[in-house]
GUMARDREN-802954 format. One line per 2 residues: number of its first residue (from 1); their letters; for each residue x, y, z of N, C-alpha, C, CB. Coordinates in pm, whole numbers, plus 50000, padded with zeros to 5 digits. Glycine has a CB too. Layout:
# GUMARDREN-802954
NUM) a) X,Y,Z,X,Y,Z,X,Y,Z,X,Y,Z ~ ...;
# end
This chain:
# GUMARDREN-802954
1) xx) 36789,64751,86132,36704,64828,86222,36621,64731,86306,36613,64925,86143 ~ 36689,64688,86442,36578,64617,86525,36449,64662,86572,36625,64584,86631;
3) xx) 36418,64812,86588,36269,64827,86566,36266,64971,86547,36170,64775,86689 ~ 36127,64965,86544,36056,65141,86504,35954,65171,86576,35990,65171,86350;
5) xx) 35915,65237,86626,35834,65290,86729,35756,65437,86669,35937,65316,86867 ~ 35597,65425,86741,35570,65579,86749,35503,65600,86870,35483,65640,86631;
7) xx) 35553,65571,87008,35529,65602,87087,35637,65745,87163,35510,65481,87130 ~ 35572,65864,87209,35639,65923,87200,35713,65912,87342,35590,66021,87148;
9) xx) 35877,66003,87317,35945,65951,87439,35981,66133,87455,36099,65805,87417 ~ 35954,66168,87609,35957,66285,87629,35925,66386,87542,36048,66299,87664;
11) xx) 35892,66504,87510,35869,66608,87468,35924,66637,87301,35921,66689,87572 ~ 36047,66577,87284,36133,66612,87197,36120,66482,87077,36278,66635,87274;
13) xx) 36066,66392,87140,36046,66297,87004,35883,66246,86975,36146,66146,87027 ~ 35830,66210,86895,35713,66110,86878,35714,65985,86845,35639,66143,86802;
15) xx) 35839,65964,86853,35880,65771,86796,36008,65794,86812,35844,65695,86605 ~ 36061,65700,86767,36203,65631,86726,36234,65509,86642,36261,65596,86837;
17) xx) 36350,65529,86588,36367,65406,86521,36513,65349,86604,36381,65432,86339 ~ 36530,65241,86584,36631,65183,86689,36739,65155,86546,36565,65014,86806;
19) xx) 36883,65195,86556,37004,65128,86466,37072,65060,86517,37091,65198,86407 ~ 37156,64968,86522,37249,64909,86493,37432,64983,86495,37192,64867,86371;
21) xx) 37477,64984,86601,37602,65073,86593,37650,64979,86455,37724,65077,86759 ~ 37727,65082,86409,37862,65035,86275,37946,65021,86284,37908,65089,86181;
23) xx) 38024,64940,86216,38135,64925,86246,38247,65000,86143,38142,64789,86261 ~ 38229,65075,86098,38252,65115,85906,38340,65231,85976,38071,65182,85762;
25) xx) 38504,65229,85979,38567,65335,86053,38576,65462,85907,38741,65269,86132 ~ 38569,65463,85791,38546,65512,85659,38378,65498,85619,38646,65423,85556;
27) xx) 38334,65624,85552,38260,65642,85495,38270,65694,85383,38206,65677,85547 ~ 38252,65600,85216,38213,65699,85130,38090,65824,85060,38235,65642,85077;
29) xx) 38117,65888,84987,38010,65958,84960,37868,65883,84925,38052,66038,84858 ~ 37887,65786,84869,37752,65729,84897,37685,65728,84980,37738,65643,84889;
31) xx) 37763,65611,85070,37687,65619,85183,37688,65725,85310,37707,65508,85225 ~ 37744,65838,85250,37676,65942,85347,37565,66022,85238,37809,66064,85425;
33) xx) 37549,66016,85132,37448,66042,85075,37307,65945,85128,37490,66031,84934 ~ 37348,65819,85099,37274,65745,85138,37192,65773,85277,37343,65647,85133;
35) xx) 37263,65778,85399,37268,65845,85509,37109,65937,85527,37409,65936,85498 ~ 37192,66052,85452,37127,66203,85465,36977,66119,85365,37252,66385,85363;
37) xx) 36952,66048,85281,36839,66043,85231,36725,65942,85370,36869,65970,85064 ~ 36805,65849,85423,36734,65846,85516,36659,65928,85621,36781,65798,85547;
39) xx) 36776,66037,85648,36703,66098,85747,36625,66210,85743,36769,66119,85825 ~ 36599,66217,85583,36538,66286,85542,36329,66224,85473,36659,66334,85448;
41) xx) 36336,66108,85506,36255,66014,85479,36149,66083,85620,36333,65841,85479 ~ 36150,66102,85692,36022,66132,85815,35931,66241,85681,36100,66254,86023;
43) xx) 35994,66360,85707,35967,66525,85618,35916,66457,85483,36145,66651,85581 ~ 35975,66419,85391,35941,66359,85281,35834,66273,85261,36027,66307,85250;
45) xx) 35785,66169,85339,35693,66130,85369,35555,66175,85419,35734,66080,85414 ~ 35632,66299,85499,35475,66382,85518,35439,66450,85392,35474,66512,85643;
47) xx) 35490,66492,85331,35477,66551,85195,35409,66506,85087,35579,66563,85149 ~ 35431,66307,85135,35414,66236,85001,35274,66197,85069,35538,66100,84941;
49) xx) 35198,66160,85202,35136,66137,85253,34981,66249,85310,35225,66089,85314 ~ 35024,66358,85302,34934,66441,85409,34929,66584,85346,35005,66447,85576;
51) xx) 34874,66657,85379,34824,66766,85297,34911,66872,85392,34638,66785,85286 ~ 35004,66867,85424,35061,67001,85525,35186,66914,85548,34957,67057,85698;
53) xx) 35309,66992,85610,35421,66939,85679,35423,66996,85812,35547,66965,85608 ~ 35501,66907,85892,35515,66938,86063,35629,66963,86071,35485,66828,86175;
55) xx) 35652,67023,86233,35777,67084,86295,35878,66950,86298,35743,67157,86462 ~ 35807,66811,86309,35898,66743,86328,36044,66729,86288,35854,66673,86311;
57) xx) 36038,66740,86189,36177,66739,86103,36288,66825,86162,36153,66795,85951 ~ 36285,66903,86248,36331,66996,86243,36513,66948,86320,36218,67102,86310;
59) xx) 36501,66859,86362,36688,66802,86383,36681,66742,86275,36754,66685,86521 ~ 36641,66643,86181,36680,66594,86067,36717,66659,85961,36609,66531,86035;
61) xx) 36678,66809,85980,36751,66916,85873,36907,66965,85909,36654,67064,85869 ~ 36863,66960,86059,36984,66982,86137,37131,66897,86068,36943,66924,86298;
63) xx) 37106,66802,86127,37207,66732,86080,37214,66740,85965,37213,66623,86109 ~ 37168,66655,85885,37201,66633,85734,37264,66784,85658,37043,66580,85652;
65) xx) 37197,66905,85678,37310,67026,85705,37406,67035,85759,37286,67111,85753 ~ 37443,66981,85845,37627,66937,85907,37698,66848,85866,37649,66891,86042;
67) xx) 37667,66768,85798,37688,66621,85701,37725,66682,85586,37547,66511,85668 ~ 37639,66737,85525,37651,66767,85412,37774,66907,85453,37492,66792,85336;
69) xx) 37775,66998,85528,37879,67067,85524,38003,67031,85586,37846,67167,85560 ~ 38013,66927,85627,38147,66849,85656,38167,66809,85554,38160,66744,85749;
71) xx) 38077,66741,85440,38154,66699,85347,38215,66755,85212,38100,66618,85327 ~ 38155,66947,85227,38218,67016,85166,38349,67062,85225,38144,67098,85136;
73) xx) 38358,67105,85324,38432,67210,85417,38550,67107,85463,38327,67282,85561 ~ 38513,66991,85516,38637,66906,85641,38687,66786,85516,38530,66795,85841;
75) xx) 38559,66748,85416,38575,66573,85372,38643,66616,85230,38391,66453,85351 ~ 38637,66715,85188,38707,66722,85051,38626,66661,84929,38844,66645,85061;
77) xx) 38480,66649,84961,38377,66630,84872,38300,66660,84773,38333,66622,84900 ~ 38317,66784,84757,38286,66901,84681,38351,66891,84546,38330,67026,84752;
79) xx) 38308,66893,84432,38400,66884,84314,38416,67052,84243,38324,66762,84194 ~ 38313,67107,84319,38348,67236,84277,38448,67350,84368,38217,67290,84256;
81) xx) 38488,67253,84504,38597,67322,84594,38686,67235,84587,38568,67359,84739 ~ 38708,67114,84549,38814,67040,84570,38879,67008,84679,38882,67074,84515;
83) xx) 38996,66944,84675,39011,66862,84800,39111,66919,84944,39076,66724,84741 ~ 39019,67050,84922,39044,67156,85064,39004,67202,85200,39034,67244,85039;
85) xx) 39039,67200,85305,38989,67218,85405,38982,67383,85466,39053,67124,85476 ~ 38837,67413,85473,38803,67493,85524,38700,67529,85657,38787,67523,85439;
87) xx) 38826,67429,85780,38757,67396,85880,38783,67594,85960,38834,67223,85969 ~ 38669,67629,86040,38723,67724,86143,38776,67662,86246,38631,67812,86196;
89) xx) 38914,67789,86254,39005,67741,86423,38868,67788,86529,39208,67879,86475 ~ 38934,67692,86614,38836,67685,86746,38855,67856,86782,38902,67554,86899;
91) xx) 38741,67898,86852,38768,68056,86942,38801,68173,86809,38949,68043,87078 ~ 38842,68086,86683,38856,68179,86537,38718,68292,86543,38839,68053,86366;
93) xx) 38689,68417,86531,38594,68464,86470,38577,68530,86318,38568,68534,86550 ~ 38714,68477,86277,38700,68500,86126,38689,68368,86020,38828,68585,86085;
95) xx) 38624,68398,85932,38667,68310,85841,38803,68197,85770,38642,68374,85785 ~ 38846,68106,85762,38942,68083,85690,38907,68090,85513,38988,67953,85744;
97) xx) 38842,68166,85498,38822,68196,85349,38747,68314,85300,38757,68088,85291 ~ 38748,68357,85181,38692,68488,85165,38553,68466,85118,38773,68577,85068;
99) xx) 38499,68607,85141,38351,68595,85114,38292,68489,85015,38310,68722,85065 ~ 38330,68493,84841,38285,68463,84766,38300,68298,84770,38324,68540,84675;
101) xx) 38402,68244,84841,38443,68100,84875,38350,68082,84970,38593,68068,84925 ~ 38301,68147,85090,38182,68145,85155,38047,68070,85086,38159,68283,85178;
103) xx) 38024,68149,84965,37883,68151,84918,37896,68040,84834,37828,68286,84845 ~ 38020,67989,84771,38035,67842,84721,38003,67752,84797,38152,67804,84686;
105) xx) 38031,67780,84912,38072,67633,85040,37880,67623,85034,38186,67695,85282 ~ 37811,67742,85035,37702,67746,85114,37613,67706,84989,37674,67891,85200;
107) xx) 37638,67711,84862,37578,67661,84710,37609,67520,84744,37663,67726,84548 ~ 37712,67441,84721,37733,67315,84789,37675,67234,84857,37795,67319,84844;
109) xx) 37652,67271,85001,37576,67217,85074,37414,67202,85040,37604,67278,85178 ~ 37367,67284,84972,37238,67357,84895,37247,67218,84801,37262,67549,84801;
111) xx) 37330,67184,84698,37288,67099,84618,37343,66961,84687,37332,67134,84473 ~ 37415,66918,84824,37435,66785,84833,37285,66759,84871,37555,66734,84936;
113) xx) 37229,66857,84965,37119,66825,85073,36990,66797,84932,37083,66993,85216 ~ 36999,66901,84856,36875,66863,84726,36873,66707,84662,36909,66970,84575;
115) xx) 37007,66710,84661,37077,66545,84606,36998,66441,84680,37264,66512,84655 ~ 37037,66436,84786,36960,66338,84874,36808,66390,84892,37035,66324,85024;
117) xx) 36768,66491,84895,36624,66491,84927,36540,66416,84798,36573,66656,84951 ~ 36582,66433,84658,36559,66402,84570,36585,66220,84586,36628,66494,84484;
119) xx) 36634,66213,84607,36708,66061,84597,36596,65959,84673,36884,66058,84694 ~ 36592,66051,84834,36477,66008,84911,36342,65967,84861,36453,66100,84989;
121) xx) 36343,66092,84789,36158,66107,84711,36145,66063,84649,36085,66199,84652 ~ 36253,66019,84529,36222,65911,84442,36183,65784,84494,36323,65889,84368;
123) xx) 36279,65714,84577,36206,65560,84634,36111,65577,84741,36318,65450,84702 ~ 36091,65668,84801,35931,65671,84889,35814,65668,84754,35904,65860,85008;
125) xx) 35842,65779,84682,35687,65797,84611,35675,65624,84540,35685,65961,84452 ~ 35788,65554,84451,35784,65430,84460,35737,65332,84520,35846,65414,84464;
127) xx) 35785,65370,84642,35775,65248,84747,35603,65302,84870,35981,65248,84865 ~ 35550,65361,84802,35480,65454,84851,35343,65357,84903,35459,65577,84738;
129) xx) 35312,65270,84842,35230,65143,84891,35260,65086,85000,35231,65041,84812 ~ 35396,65042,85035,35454,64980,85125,35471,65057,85249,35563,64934,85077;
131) xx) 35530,65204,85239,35497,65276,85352,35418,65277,85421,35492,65356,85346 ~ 35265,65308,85322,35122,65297,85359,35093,65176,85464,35037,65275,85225;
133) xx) 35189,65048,85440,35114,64905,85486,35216,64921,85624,35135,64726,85360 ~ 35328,64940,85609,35389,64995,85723,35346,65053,85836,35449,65064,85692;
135) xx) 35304,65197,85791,35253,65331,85836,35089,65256,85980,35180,65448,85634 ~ 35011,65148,85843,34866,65105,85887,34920,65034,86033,34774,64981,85761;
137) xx) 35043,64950,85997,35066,64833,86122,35103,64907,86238,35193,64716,86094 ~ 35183,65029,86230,35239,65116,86313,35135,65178,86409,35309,65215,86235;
139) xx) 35033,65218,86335,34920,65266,86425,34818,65185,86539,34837,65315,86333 ~ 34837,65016,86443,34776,64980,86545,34842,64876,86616,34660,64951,86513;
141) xx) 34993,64875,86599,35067,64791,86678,35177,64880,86793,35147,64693,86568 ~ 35217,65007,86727,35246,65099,86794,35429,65123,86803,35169,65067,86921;
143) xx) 35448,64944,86790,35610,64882,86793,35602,64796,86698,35671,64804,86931 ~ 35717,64786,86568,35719,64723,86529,35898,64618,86525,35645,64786,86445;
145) xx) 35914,64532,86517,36031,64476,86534,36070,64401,86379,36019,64375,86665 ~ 36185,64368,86357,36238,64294,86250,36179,64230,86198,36316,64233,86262;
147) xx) 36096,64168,86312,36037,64027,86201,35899,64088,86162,36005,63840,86293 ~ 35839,64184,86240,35695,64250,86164,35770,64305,85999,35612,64430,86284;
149) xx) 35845,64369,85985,35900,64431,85880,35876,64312,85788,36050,64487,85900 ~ 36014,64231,85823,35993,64116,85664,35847,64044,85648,36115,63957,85670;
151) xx) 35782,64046,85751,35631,64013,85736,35546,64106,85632,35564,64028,85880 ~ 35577,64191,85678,35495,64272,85588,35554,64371,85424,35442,64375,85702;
153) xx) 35682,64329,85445,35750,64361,85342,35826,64284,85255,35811,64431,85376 ~ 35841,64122,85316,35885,64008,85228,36063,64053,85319,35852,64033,85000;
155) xx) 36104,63913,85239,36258,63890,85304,36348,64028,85269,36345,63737,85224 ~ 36469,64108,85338,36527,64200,85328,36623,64134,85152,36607,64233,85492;
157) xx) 36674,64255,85130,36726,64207,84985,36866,64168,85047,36731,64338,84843 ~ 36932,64209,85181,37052,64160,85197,37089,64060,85359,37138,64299,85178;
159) xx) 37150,64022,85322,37210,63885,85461,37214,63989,85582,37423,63790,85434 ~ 37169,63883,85665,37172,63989,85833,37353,64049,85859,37119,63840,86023;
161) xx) 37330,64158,85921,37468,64179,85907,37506,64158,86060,37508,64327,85839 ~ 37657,64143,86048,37748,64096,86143,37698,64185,86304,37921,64134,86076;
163) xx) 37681,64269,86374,37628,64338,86432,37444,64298,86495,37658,64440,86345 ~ 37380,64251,86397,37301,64200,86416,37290,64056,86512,37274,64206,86312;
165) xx) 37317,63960,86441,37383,63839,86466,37447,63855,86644,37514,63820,86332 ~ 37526,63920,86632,37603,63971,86756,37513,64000,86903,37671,64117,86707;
167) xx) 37435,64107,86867,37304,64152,86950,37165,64073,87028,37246,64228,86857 ~ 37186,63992,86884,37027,63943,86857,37026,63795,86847,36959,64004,86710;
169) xx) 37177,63740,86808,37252,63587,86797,37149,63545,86666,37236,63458,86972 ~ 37079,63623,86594,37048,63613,86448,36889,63611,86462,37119,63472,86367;
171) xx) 36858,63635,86575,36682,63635,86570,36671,63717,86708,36585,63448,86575 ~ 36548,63755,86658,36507,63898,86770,36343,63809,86776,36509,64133,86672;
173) xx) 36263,63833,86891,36168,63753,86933,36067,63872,86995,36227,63635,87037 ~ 36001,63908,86833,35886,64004,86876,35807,64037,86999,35803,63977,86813;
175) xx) 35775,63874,87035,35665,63872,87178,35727,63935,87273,35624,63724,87248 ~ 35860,64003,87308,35917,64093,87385,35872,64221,87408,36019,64102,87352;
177) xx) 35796,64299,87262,35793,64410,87245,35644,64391,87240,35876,64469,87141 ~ 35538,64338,87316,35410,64320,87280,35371,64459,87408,35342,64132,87298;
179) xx) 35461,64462,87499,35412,64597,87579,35391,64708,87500,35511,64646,87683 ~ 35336,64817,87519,35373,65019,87531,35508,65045,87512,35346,65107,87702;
181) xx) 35608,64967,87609,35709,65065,87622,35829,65028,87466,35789,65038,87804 ~ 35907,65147,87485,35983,65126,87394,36124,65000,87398,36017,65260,87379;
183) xx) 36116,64934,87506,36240,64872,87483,36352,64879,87584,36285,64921,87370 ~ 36448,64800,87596,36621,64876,87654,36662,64926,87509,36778,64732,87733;
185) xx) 36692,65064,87525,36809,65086,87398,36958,64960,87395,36889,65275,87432 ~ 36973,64955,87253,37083,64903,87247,37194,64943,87278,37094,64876,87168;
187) xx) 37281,64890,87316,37431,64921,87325,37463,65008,87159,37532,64745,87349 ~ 37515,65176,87208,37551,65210,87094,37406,65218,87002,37662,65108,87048;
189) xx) 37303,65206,87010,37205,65299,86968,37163,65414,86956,37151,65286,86993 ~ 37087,65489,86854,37072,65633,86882,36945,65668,86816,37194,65722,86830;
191) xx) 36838,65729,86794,36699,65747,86766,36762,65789,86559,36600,65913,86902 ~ 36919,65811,86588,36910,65809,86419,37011,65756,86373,36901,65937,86345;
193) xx) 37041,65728,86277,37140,65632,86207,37283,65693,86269,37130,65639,86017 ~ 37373,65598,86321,37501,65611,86410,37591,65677,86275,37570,65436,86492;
195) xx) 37651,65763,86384,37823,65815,86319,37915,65685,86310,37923,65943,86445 ~ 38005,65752,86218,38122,65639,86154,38195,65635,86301,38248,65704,85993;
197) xx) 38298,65597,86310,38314,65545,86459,38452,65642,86460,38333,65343,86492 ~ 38433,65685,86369,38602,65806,86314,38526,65947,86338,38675,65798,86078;
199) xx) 38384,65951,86347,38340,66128,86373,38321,66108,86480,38212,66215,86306 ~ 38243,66223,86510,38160,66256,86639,38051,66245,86601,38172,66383,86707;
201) xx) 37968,66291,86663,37845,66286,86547,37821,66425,86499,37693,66226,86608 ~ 37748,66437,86397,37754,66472,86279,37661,66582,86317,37725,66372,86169;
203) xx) 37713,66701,86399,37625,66792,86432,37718,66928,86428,37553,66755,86571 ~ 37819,66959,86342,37865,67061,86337,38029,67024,86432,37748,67170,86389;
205) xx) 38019,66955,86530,38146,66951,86614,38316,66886,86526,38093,66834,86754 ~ 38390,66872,86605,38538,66878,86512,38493,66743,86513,38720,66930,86573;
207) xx) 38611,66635,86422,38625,66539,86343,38754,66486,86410,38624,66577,86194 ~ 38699,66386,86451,38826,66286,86574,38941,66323,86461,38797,66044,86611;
# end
């Protein structure tokens, strides 16, 4: 993640975080679990932080509900539907399955999305100090970049990855981001963690 921001950009956001396109043409269930617990980290945090929750969240439910029901319905993820596809034909207005297979698909999605919300909440409330020191720098720096992070959080636990290196030629040079503004987006950036390079993104639409 080359940076994080809470400056807001038009109407529809109050920050951003900047990713890193992937290169990963496969995704396993992990790491789309993994995934969905990230983007479930804004909501969760207000929870763990503040006495009320906000509208914000409200595409991060989005998705991670289309994630998680692709990976019942299209990915064959489900151990209680097995390894079946119950995509709708395009212009279809019926079901390809009957009611009661309905209310499975929709139990499913119910416990991947709990899976990860849980998963989330466990290492925030943990890591719940560090947010805090995060959260403090954010307010009064506004932008934070790579190297504020390991500053204030110690060295990452893993080697810069290939993509990085690529972008950044292995160092990114904070004093860039000392303005207000947010930045050039990266090539292949998106305000949330990128699709496998095999979906679309992960908002309900068909599957290259």
């Amino acid at each position: 993640m080359p940076s994080v921001s809470i400056i807001p950009r038009g109407q529809g956001a109050l920050g951003y975080a900047q990713y890193l396109p992937g290169d990963a043409y496969l995704m396993n269930y992990n790491q789309l679990m993994d995934r969905m617990a990230m983007t479930l980290g804004g909501r969760i945090s207000e929870e763990i932080h503040f006495p009320t929750v906000t509208t914000g969240a409200s595409d991060d439910f989005r998705k991670v509900t289309n994630m998680a029901r692709l990976m019942v319905t299209e990915w064959g993820m489900s151990p209680k539907l097995g390894p079946l596809s119950f995509k709708k034909e395009e212009n279809s207005i019926h079901n390809p399955f009957a009611e009661v297979t309905g209310e499975n698909i929709d139990q499913e999605v119910r416990r991947i999305v709990d899976d990860a919300y849980a998963q989330c909440k466990t290492l925030l409330v943990a890591r719940k100090k560090e947010v805090g020191i995060v959260a403090e720098e954010l307010l009064t720096k506004e932008v934070l970049v790579r190297d504020d992070m390991i500053r204030l959080l110690g060295p990452r636990p893993f080697d810069d990855r290939e993509e990085f290196n690529k972008y950044f030629g292995g160092k990114h040079d904070p004093s860039k981001n000392k303005d207000s503004s947010p930045g050039p987006t990266l090539p292949g950036s998106t305000d949330v963690p990128p699709a496998p390079a095999t979906f679309t993104e992960l908002d309900g639409k068909d599957v290259k």
